[in-house]
N, C-alpha and C positions, 0 to 999 in steps of 0.2 A: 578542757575538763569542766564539768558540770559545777556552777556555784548554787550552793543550799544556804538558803535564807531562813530564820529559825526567826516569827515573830510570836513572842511571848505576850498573851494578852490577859491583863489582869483579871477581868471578868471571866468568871467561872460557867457560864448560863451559855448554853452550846447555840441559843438563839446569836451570840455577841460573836463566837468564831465564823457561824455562818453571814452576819451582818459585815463580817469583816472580808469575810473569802470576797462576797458580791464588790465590797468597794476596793479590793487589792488589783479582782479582777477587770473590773471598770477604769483604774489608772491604767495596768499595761494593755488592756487595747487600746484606751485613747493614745497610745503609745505606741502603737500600728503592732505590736508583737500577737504572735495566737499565743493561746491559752488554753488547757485542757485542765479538767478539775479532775480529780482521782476522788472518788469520793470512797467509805469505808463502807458502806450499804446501800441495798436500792431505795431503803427509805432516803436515809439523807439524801441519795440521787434526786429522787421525788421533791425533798424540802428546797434542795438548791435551782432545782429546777421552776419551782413556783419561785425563789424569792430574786430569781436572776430579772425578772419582770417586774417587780412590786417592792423591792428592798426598799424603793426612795422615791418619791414624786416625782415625776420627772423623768425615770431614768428607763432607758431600755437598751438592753445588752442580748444582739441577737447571739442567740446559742442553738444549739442541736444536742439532742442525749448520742454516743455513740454505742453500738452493737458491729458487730461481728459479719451485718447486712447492710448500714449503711457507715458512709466515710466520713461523715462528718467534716464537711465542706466548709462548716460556718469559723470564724473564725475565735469561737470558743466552745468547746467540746466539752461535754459531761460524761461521766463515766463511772463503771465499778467492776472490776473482777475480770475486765478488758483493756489489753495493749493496742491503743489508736493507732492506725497507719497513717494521720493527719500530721500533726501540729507536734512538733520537736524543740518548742521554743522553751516556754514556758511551761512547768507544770505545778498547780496548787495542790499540797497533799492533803488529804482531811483525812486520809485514816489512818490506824495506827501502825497497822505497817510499813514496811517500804517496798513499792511495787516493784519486781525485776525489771522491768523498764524502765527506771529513774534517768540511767547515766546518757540517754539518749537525748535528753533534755537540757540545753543552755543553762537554765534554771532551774531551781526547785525552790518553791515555799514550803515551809515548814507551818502549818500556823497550829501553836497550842493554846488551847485552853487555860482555864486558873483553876482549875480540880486537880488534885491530887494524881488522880489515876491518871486524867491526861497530861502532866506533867512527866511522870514515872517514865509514860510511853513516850513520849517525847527526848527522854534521857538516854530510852533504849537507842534511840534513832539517830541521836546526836553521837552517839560514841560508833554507832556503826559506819556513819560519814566519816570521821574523824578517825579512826582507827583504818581506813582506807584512803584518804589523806585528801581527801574533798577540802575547798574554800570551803569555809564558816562562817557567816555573819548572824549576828542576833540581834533582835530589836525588840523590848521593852516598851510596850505599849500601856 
């Protein structure tokens, strides 16, 4: 069964969740696990896509955006509004919903924000795991 990981981050500034997705995603590869980001738009796809390159000095996280034409080979995938045929390990959620492809996943991140509304949605999400009887962990950041 699929374990969802809910990290709660106090910083409210959507730059700090996406700061955060880069270095969640950078430990589980150093971790040899794939990775696939679920993102909630094509911008964010676009923002996460620049910052998987430049979040940190130093750091480079090869990725590929996934589509419907290519498979996305690399061992961290980007995405929105598309079920990967790749990477089944790991998946990071950034948006508000829950993608119908979650349970395919070893994992899920959860990661919310410190605004209101993202919290809110983040509560919808957490009860929809939990009311279907998913592992819970949370983490206070």
């Amino acid at each position: 069964m699929t374990r969802v990981d809910f990290y709660i981050l106090a910083d409210d500034k959507a730059s700090a969740r996406d700061q955060f997705a880069c270095k969640l995603t950078e430990k589980a590869y150093k971790q040899g696990h794939r990775v696939y980001i679920n993102t909630g738009s094509d911008q964010q796809l676009a923002q996460i896509d620049d910052l998987l390159w430049t979040y940190r000095d130093g750091s480079f996280l090869p990725h590929d955006r996934y589509d419907t034409s290519h498979s996305g080979a690399q061992a961290i995938v980007l995405g929105h509004g598309v079920e990967p045929e790749g990477p089944d390990d790991v998946m990071l959620n950034l948006a508000d919903d829950i993608p119908v492809f979650f349970s395919r996943f070893k994992r899920v991140a959860e990661l919310v924000g410190g605004g209101e509304d993202a919290r809110a949605a983040a509560r919808a999400r957490y009860r929809f795991y939990k009311d279907r009887g998913y592992t819970l962990n949370t983490h206070k950041l």
